[in-house]
C-alpha positions as CSV (number, residue, x, y, z in Angstrom):
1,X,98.3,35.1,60.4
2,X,98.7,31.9,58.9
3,X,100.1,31.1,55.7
4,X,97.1,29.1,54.6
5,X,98.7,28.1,50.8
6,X,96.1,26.3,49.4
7,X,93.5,29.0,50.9
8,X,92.9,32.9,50.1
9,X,90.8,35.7,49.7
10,X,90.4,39.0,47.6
11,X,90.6,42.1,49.2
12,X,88.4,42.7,52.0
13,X,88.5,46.6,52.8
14,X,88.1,47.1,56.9
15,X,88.1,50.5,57.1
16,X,88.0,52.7,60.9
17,X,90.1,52.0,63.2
18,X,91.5,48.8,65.9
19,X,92.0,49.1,69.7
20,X,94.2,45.8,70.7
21,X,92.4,43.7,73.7
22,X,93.3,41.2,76.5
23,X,91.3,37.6,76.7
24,X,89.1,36.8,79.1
25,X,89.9,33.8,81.0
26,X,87.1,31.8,79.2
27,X,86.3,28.5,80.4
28,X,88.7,28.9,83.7
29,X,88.1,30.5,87.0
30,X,88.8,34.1,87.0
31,X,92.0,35.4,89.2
32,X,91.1,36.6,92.4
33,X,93.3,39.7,92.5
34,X,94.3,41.7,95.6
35,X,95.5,45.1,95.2
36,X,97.6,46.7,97.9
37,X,97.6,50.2,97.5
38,X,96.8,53.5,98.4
39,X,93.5,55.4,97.1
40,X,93.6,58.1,94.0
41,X,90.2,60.3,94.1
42,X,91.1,61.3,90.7
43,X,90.5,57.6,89.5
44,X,93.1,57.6,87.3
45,X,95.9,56.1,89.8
46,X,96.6,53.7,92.7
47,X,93.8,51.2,93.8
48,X,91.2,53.3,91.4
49,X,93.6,52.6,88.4
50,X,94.3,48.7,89.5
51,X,90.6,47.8,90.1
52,X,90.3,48.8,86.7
53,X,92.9,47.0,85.5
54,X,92.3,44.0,86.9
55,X,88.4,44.1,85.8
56,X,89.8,44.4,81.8
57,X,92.1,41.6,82.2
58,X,88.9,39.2,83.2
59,X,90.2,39.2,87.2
60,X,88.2,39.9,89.8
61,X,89.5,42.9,92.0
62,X,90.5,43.2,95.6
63,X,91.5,46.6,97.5
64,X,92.9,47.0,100.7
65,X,93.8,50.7,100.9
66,X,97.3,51.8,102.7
67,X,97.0,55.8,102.3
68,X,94.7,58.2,100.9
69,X,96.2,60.8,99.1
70,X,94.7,64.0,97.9
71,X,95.1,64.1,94.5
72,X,94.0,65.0,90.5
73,X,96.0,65.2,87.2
74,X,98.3,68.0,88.2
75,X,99.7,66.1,91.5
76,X,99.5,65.2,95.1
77,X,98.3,67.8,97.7
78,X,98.6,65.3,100.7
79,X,98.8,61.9,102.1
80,X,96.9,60.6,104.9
81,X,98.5,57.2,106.3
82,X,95.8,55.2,108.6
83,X,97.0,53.2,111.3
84,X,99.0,49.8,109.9
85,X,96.8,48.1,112.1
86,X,93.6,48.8,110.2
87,X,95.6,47.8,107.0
88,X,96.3,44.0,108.6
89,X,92.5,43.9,109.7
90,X,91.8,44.5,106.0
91,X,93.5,42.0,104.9
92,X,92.8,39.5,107.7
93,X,89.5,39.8,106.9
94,X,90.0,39.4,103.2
95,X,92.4,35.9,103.3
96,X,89.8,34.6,106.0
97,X,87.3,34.4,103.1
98,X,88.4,34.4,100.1
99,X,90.7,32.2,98.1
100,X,93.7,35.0,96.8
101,X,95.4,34.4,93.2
102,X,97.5,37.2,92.9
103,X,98.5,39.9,94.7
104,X,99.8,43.6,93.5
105,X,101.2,46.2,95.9
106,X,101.4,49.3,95.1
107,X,101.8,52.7,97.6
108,X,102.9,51.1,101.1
109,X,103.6,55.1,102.7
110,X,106.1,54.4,105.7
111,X,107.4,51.7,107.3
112,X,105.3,50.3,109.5
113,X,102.8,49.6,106.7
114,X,105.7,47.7,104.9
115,X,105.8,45.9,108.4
116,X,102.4,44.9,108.3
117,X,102.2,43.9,104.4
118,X,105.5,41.9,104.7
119,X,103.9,40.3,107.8
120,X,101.0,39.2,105.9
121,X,102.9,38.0,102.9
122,X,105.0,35.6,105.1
123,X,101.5,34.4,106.3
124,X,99.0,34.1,103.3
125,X,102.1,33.2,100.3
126,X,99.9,34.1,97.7
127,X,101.0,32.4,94.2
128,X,101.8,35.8,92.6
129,X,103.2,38.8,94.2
130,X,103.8,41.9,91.6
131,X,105.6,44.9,93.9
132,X,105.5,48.0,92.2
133,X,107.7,49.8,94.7
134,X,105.8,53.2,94.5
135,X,108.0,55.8,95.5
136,X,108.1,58.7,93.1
137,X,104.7,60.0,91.0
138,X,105.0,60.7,87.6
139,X,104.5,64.3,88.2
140,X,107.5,63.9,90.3
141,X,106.1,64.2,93.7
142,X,107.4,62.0,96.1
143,X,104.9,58.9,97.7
144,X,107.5,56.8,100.0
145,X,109.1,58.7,103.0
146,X,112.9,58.2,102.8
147,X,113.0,56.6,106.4
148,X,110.7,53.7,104.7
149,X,113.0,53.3,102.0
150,X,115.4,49.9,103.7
151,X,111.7,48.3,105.1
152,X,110.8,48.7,101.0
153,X,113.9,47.4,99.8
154,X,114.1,44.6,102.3
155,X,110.2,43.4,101.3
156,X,111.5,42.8,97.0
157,X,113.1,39.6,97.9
158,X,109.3,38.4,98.6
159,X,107.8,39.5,95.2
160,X,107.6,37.5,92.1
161,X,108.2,40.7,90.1
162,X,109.2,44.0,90.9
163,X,107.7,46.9,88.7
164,X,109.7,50.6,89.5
165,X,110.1,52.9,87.2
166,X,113.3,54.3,86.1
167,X,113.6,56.9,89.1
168,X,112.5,54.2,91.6
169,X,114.8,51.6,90.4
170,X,117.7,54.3,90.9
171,X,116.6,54.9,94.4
172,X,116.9,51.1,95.3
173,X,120.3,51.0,94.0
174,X,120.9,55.0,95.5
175,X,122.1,55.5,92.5
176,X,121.5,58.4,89.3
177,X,118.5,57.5,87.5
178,X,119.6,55.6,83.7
179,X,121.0,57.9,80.9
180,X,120.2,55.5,78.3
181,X,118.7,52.0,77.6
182,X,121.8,49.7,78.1
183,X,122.2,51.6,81.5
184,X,119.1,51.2,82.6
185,X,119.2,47.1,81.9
186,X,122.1,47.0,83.6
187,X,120.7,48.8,86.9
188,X,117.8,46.1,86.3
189,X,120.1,42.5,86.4
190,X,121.9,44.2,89.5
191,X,118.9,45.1,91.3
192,X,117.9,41.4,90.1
193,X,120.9,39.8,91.1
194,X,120.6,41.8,94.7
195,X,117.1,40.7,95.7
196,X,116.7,37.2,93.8
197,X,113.4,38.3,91.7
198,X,112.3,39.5,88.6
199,X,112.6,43.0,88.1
200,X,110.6,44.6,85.0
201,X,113.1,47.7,83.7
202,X,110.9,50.1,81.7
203,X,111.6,51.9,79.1
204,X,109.1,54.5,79.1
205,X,110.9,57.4,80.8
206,X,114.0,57.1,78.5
207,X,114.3,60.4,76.4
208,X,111.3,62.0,78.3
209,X,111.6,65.8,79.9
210,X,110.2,67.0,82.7
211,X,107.6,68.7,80.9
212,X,106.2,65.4,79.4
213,X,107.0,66.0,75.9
214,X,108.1,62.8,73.8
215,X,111.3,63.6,71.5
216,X,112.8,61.1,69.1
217,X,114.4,58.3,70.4
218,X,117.3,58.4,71.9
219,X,117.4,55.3,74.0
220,X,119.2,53.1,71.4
221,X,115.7,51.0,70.6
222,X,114.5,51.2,67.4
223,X,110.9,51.1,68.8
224,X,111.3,54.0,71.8
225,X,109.7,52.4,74.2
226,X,111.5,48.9,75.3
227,X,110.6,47.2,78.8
228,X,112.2,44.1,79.6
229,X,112.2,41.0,82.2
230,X,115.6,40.4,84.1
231,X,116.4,37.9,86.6
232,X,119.7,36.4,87.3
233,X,118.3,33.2,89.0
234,X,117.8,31.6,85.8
235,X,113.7,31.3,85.8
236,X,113.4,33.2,82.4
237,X,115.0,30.4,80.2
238,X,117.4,34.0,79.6
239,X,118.7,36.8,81.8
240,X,116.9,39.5,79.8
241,X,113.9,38.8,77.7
242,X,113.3,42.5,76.1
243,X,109.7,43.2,74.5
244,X,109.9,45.9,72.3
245,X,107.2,48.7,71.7
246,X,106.5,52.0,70.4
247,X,106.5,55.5,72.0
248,X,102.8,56.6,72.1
249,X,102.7,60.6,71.8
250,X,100.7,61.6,74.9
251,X,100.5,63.6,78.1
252,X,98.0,61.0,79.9
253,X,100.0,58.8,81.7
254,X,98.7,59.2,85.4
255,X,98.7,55.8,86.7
256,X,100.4,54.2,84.3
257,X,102.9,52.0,86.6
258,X,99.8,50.9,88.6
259,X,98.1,49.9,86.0
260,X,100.5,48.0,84.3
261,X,101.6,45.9,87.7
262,X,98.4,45.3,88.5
263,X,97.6,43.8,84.8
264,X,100.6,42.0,84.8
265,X,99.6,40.0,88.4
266,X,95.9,39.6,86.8
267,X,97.0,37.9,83.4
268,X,100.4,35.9,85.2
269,X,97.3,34.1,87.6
270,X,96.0,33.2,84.7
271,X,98.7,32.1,81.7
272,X,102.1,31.5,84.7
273,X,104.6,32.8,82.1
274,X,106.3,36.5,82.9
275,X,107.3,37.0,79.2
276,X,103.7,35.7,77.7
277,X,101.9,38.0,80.5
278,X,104.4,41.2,79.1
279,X,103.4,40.6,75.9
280,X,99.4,40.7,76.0
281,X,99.6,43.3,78.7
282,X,102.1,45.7,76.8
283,X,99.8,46.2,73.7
284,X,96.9,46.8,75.8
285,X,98.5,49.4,77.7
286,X,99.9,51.2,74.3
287,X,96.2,51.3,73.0
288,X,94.9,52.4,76.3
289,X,97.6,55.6,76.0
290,X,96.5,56.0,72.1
291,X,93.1,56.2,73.5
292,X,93.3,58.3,76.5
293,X,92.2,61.3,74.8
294,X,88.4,60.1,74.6
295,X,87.9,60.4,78.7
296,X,88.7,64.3,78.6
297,X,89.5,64.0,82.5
298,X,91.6,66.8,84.2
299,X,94.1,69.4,82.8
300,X,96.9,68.5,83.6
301,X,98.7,64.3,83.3
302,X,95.5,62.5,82.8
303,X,94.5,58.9,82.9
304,X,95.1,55.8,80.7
305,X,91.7,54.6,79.0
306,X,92.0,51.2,80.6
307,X,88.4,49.9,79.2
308,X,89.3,51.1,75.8
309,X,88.9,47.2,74.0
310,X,85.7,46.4,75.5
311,X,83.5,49.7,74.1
312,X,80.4,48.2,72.3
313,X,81.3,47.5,69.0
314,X,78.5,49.5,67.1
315,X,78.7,53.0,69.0
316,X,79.6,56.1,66.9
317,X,83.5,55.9,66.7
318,X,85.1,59.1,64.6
319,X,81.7,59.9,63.1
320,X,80.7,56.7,61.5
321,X,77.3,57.5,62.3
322,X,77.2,53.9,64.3
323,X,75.1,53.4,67.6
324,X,74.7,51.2,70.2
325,X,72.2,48.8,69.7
326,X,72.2,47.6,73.3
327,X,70.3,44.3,73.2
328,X,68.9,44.7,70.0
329,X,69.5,42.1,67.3
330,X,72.0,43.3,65.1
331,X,70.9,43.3,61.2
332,X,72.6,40.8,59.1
333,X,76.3,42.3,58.5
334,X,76.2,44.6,61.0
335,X,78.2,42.8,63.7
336,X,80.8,41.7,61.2
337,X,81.4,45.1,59.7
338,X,81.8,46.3,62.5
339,X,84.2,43.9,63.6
340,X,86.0,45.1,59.8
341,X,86.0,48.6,61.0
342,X,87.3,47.9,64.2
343,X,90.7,46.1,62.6
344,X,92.0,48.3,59.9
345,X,94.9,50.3,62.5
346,X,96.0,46.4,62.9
347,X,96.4,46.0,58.8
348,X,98.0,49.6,58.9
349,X,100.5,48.3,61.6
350,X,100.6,44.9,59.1
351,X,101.5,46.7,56.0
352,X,104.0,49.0,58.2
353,X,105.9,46.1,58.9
354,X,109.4,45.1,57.9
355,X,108.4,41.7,57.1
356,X,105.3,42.3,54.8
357,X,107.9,45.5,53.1
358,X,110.8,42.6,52.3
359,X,108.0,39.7,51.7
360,X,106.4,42.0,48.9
361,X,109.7,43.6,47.2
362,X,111.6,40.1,47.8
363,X,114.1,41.4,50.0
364,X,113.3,39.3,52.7
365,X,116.1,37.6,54.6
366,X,115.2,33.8,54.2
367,X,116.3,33.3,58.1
368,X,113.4,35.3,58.5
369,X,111.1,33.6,55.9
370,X,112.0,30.2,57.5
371,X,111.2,31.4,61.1
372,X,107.8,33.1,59.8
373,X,107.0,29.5,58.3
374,X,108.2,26.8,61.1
375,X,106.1,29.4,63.2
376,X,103.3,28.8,61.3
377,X,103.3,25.3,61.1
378,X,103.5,24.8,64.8
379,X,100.6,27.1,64.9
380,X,98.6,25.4,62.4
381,X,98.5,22.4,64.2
382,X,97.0,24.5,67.4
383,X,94.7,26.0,64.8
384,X,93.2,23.1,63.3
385,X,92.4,22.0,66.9
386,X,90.9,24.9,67.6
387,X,88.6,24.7,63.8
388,X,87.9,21.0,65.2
389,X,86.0,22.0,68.4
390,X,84.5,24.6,66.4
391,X,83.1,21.6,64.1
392,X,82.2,20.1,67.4
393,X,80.0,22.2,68.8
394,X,78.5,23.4,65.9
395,X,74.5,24.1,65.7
396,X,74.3,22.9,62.2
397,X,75.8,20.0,60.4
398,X,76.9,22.6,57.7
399,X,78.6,24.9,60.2
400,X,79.9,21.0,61.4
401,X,81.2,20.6,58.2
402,X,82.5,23.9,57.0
403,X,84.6,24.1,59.8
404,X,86.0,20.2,59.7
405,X,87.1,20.8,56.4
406,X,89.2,23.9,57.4
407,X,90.6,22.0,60.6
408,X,91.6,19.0,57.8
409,X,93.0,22.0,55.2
410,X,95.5,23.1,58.1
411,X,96.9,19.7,58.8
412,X,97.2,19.2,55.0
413,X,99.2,22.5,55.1
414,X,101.5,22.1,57.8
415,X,102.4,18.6,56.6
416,X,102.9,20.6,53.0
417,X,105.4,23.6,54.8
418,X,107.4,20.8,55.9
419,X,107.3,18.4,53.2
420,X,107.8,21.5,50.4
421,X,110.4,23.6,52.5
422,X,111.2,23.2,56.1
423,X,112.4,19.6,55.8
424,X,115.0,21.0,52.9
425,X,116.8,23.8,55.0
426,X,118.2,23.8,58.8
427,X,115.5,25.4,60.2
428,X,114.8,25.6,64.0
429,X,111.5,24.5,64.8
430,X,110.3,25.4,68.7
431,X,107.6,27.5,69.5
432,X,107.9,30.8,70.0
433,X,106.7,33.4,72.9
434,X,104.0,34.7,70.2
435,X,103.0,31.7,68.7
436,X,102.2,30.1,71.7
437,X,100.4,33.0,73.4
438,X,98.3,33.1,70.3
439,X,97.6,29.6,70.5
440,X,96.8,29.8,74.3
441,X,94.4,32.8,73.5
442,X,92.3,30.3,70.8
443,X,92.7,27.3,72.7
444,X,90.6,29.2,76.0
445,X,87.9,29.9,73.8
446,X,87.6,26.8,72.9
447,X,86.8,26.7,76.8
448,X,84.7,29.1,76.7
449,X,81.8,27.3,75.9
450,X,80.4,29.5,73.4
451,X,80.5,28.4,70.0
452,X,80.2,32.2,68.7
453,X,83.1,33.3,71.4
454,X,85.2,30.5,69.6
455,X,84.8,31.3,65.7
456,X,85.3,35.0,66.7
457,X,88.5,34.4,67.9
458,X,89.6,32.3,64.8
459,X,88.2,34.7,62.4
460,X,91.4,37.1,62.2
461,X,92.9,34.5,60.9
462,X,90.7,33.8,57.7
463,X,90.3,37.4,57.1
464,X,93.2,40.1,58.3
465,X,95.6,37.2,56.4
466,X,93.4,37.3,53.6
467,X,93.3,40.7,53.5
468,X,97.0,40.6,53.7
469,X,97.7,38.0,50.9
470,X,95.5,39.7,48.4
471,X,97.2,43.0,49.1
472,X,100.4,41.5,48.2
473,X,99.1,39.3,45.2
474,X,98.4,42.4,43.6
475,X,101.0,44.6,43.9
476,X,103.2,41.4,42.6
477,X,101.4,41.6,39.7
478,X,101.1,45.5,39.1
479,X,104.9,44.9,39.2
480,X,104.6,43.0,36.6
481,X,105.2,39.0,38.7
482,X,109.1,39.7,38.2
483,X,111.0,36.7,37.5
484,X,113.9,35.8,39.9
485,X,111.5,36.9,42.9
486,X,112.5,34.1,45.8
487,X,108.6,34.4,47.1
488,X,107.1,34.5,43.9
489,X,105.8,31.0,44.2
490,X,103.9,31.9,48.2
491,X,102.6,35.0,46.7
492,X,100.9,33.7,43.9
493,X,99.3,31.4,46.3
494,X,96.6,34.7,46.9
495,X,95.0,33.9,43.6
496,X,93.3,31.0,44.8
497,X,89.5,31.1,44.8
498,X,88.9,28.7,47.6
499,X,90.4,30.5,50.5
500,X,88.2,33.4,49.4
501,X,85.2,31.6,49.3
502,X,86.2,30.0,53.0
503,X,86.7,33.3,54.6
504,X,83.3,34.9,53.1
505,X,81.7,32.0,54.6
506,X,83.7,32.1,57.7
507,X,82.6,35.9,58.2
508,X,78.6,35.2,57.7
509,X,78.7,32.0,60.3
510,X,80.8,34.6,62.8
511,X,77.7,37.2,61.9
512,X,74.5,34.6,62.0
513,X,76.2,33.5,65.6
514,X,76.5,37.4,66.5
515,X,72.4,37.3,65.9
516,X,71.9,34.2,67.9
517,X,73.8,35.6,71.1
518,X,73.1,37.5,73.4
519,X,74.3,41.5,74.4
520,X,76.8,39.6,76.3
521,X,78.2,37.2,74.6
522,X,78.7,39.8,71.5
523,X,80.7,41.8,73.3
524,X,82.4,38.7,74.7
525,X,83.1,37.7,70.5
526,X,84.2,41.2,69.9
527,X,87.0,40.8,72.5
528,X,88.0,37.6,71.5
529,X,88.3,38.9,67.7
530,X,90.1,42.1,68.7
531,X,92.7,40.2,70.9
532,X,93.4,37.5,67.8
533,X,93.7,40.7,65.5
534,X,96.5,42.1,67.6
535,X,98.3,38.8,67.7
536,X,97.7,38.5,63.7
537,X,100.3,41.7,64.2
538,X,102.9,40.4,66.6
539,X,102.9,37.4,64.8
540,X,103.9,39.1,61.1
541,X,106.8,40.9,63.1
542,X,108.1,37.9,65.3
543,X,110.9,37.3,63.1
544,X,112.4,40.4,63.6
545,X,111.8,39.9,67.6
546,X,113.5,36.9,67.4
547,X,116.4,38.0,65.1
């Protein structure tokens, strides 16, 4: 991400493809996350679908089961709702014991299990309560009896954030289900404004048909698939804080609105910012669409592949002719090429970019060059902290001092950015939503405890930019370093030897430590590195997010 200028490297080709990933919460105590919901056999819905969720967000899962439905990818053939009763014993038994972070509630069935929940909310007060008001399936078939619907609409005033889909959010106004995107957001701040919360409007319906086919966009977002965070109260810093996203081309969506409440509850516990939550759980929910193919469950609208960032790094992915190597040693390279392999879909969706397009061809709005910078000078200075622990904890004193002098080269470049340019235009320097979820993600691994957990994480940085940079260097020069070119100076920056040598060096300590740990703790570094990856992304495009 960063625009290291007095560091860079030469191409570095990282071929296959990249799966975006949450953090673990290293180095903190995992959320303790209770899911209130009722029971899919399928597994790809309801409590099935937020255990899962939760367990790929680093929480640890809770269920206490309100209905169990007979179901599978083609829809619901019955519900069966026990006695409310049982459902208070369940949770009863559960608050007695155990300490409760967050809760997510999902299917409630009819209205004396909204009774009971609400009961229980007004007794426990857990810290987070995410309410997906389950009322409508996505195959259409209806989960909520209508007599239950004022108990449900009377229990959103006690949730933190409310999760419905476009249909749902209708019904709680009774009104007709959003036409179009500025509809739908303003059903959102009045449902909002109604019930004193934070209601999550989603965009994901928008220009869908029955059927389940995905047209263009018609929704007026030039992504396809917006959600967005409204609340009228004032808690957001502003009423809407909109997180765009693109439409992924699938028929496996079953349990999609579970999953993405019950993620949303898990990584809230953890970071206590809505918007930062929405953005590390939105891009792991798009890759675990684009991925949903590999599970092959059902025939009709399968699951979400909600464990798609965590697969071993070295099994066969599109006939690589990989495998798993289990707890074998890797041989020297192998972890790190892997790693390479599993980033290239985040330089495709680099390159793709508006900002890398207008930063190579010079078209670039400077607003946009001036945000990108002041960003990355506030990041820098999280960065070197993060290369300084990594000194610290180094096993030898040249690992020690490889990664001191990087931690001194990004002070010495932030003070530069603002010496060279910031402090000669009006530029507005306060973090942004990316940059400091970024930050957050580096600063828990340095948490972790694990030196090799740590350098993974930082390692996107070093090599997906230097991959970048060179890129660009080059095709400055194939075009023949045209003079008048208001970046020319920045891209010729690329050419610089040093950076190149840093990020080879910083690629073989991430590899040696990949030999030293354990099965574990590998996987652990391959999360960490795949989550930085996908920030190295958002971070190239947050100028046009905050435009």
């Amino acid at each position: 991400m960063s625009l290291v200028a007095s560091l860079v490297l030469p191409s570095l080709v990282l071929p296959s493809s990249f799966l975006p990933s949450v953090p673990r919460p290293a180095g903190r105590r995992i959320p303790r996350v209770l899911a209130i919901a009722g029971s899919d056999p399928s597994g790809g819905a309801g409590i099935q679908a937020d255990l899962k969720s939760i367990a790929a967000h680093g929480g640890y899962g809770m269920a206490a089961i309100t209905a169990l439905t007979a179901q599978n990818t083609r829809g619901v053939s019955a519900v069966h709702v026990p006695p409310a009763s049982f459902l208070t014993a369940q949770l009863d038994a559960l608050s007695e014991d155990i300490g409760i972070d967050a809760v997510k509630i999902g299917m409630l069935g009819d209205a004396t299990v909204i009774a009971a929940v609400r009961a229980w909310l007004e007794q426990a007060r857990p810290g987070v309560v995410v309410l997906d008001p389950v009322m409508v399936a996505t195959s259409g078939d209806r989960l909520l009896r209508e007599t239950a619907e004022a108990a449900l609409h009377a229990l959103l005033p006690l949730a933190d954030l409310v999760t419905p889909n476009l249909a749902e959010l209708a019904i709680l106004l009774r009104e007709p289900a959003a036409a179009d995107w500025a509809e739908a957001l303003d059903q959102g701040k009045r449902l909002a404004a109604l019930t004193g919360t934070t209601v999550l409007v989603k965009g994901g319906h928008l220009g869908r048909s029955a059927g389940g086919d995905y047209p263009s966009n018609n929704n007026n977002d030039d992504d396809g698939c917006p959600d967005a965070l409204v609340n009228t109260a004032g808690l957001l810093g502003q009423e809407t804080v909109v997180v765009t996203g693109g439409r992924v081309p699938t028929r496996n969506s079953h349990g999609t609105g579970c999953s993405l409440s019950s993620a949303l509850a898990t990584v809230q516990a953890r970071v206590g910012d809505w918007e930062a939550a929405l953005r590390e759980v939105k891009p792991w929910l798009a890759g675990a669409l684009r991925t949903s193919d590999r599970l092959d469950v059902g025939t009709g609208n399968g699951p979400v592949h909600h464990f798609h960032h965590v697969q071993h790094l070295t099994e066969d992915q599109g006939g690589t002719g990989q495998v798993n190597t289990g707890h074998r040693v890797p041989d020297e390279g192998e972890f790190t090429a892997a790693l390479g392999n599993s980033a290239a879909a985040d330089l495709d969706a680099i390159y793709g970019l508006a900002f890398i397009q207008g930063l190579a061809d010079g078209t670039l709005a400077e607003k946009d060059f001036a945000y990108y910078l002041a960003q990355d000078a506030l990041y820098l200075n999280g960065y070197s902290r993060v290369l300084a622990r990594a000194a610290a904890i180094a096993p030898s004193e040249a690992e020690q001092l490889f990664w001191a002098r990087s931690a001194q080269q990004c002070l010495e470049v932030e003070s530069e950015l603002h010496r060279n340019w910031l402090s000669t235009r009006a530029v507005e320097v306060q973090l942004g939503p990316v940059t400091k979820s970024y930050v957050d993600h580096l600063l828990a691994a340095t948490v972790s405890g694990s030196y090799g957990v740590l350098i993974a994480a930082a390692l996107p940085c070093f090599w997906l930019y230097a991959e970048v940079g060179a890129t660009l260097h080059a095709q400055f020069l194939a075009a023949g370093a045209p003079e008048g070119h208001p970046y020319a100076e920045w891209l010729r920056t690329y050419a610089d030897e040093d950076f190149a040598a840093a990020t080879r060096q910083a690629i073989a300590l991430t590899d040696q430590a990949a030999r030293r740990a354990s099965a574990s703790e590998r996987d652990a570094m391959a999360v960490a590195f795949r989550q930085s990856a996908r920030y190295e992304v958002e971070f190239f495009d947050a100028p046009r997010l905050h435009a």
